[in-house]
Residue, then its C-alpha position, 0 to 999 in steps of 0.5 A: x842465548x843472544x838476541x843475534x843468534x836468534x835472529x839468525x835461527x829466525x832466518x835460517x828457520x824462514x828460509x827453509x820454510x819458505x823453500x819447503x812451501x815452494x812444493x809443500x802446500x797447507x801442512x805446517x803442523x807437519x814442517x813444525x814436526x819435522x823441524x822440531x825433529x830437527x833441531x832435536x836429534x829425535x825421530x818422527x812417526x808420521x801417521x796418515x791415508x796415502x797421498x797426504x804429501x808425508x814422503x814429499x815433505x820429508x823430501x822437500x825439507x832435505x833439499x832444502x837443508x842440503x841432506x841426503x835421503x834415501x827411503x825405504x819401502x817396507x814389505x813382509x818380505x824385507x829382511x834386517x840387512x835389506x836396511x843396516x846392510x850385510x857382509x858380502x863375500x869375495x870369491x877372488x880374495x876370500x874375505x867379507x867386504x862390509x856393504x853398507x844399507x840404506x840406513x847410512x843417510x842423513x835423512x831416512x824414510x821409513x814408509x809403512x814401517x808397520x808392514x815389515x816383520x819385527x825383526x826389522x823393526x827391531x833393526x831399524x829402532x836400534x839403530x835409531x837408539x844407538x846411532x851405529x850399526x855394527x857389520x861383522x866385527x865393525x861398528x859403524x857411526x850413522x852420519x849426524x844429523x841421522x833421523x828416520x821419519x817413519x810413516x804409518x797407515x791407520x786405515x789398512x791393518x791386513x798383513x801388518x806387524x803393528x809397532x809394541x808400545x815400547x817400540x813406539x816410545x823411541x819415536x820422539x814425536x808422533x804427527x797426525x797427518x789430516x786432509x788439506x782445507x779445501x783452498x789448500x786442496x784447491x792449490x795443490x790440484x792446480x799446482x799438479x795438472x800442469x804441463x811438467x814444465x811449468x809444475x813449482x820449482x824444487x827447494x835449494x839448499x838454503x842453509x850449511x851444515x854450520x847453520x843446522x849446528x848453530x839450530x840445535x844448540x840455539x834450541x837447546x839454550x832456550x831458557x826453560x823456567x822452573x814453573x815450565x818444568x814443573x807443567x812438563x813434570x804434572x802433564x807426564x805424571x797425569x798421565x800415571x796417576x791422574x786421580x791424585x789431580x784435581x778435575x782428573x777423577x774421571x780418566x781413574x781407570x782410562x789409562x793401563x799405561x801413562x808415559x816414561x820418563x822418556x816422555x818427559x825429556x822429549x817433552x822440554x826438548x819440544x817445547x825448546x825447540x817449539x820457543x825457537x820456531x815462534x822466534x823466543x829464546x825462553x819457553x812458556x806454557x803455551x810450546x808445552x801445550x803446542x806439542x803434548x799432543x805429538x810427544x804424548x799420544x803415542x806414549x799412552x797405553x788405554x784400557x779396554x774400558x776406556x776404548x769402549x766408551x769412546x776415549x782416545x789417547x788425544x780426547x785424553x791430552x785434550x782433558x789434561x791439557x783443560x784441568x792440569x793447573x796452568x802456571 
């Protein structure tokens, strides 16, 4: 990849934070999340309480990129064709006229995905997977870019229909959204009990369709050495077998389920897209370890044993990250 293309990705990449902070305060895990989303075609699983700015983050960043957004609020009582649409008849022509459901926009918010039924899931993952919907006799594309941020509450678990593992695996990153600091917190508070006329001022759209293309191929032509892939491939087959590694005997028995091949592409696509967001045309180790966790945590499947004494999916990463031999 030429050093000017990466320096117009560099651009366009400041740009659009900068537009995205104008109301977006002390959440950059979050805006790396979306952006590697972005520039990777995969979709994003937003876990956090309520109020941590996901929906307004997702919004801000299709304001800046000049997209459209549309947001659904999933309920028990939402039906399949309440997302892909449905048939709907005419009475005066006697025929069905295709009425086309939110999932037609570039950006989708799926909020508290795990209130709605499985069937409904099973809708919007699909068209997630295959990128179309099909109404009645005719198979419509999604437009591109197309990608859902779903978000989750971990605190309230009453009445949900939480997500089966191998629903999960679709979702390409899993961000954990925490609280601010207390200095970010301080900003966000006074930026939110102005007058509404003097409240921070909504992101332009600061790039082209043009611009979003020239990010996805400059992400996918960032160089990644043989030994990157080979980290790639131990972290992921760690997690399957990880007595067969060195320093790993302790997680025999932890995990009941490692993760996919899926995981292992999303992985190299992340950290490409990662390289690009610190300004590099070439991976090195450091991107992989910057997102195992959001590509990794949703993918593993533990053991009751292991939930007893206390490991979580990130204590985990956080141990195969210290013992998988660093190239």
């Amino acid at each position: 990849m030429h050093s000017d293309n990466t320096f117009r990705c560099t651009q366009a990449l400041t740009a659009i934070r900068t537009e995205v902070n104008k109301i977006l305060v002390g959440q950059e895990h979050l805006l790396d999340c979306l952006l590697i989303a972005l520039m990777t075609g995969g979709h994003i699983l937003l876990e956090g309480v309520p109020g941590l700015a996901k929906t307004t983050a997702v919004r801000a960043l299709a304001a800046a990129l000049g997209l459209e957004t549309r947001r659904i609020s999933f309920t028990p009582d939402l039906l399949p064709a309440d997302v892909t649409g449905g048939l709907t008849y005419n009475h005066k022509e006697g025929t069905f006229t295709p009425r086309k459901g939110p999932v037609f926009t570039h950006l989708l918010i799926a909020d508290e995905i795990n209130r709605a039924p499985a069937k409904v899931q099973s809708a919007l993952l699909e068209a997630m997977q295959e990128r179309q919907v099909t109404l009645g006799d005719t198979t419509y594309a999604l437009p591109d870019p197309f990608l859902v941020m779903a978000t989750q509450n971990p605190i309230e678990q009453e009445g949900t229909y939480p997500l089966p593992e191998a629903q999960t695996d679709r979702f390409m990153l899993k961000c954990v959204v925490t609280h601010p600091s207390r200095e970010d917190e301080r900003r966000i508070m006074n930026g939110n009990t102005r007058p509404t006329s003097l409240t921070a001022p909504m992101p332009q759209c600061c790039v082209t369709a043009e611009d979003i293309q020239v990010l996805r191929q400059a992400a996918a032509d960032v160089h990644c050495d043989s030994k990157v892939d080979d980290y790639i491939l131990d972290l992921v087959f760690a997690t399957r077998d990880p007595a067969s590694f060195k320093g790993l005997a302790d997680l025999e028995g932890t995990i009941q389920l490692g993760a996919s091949p899926r995981a292992s592409i999303c992985l190299k696509l992340a950290t490409r897209a990662m390289a690009l967001l610190r300004g590099r045309s070439y991976a090195v180790p450091q991107d992989v370890k910057d997102v195992a966790h959001d590509v990794l945590r949703h993918r593993l499947l533990l053991t009751y044993e292991a939930e007893a004494e206390n490991w979580t999916s990130d204590k985990i990463i956080d141990h195969l990250l210290a013992e998988v031999p660093v190239p």
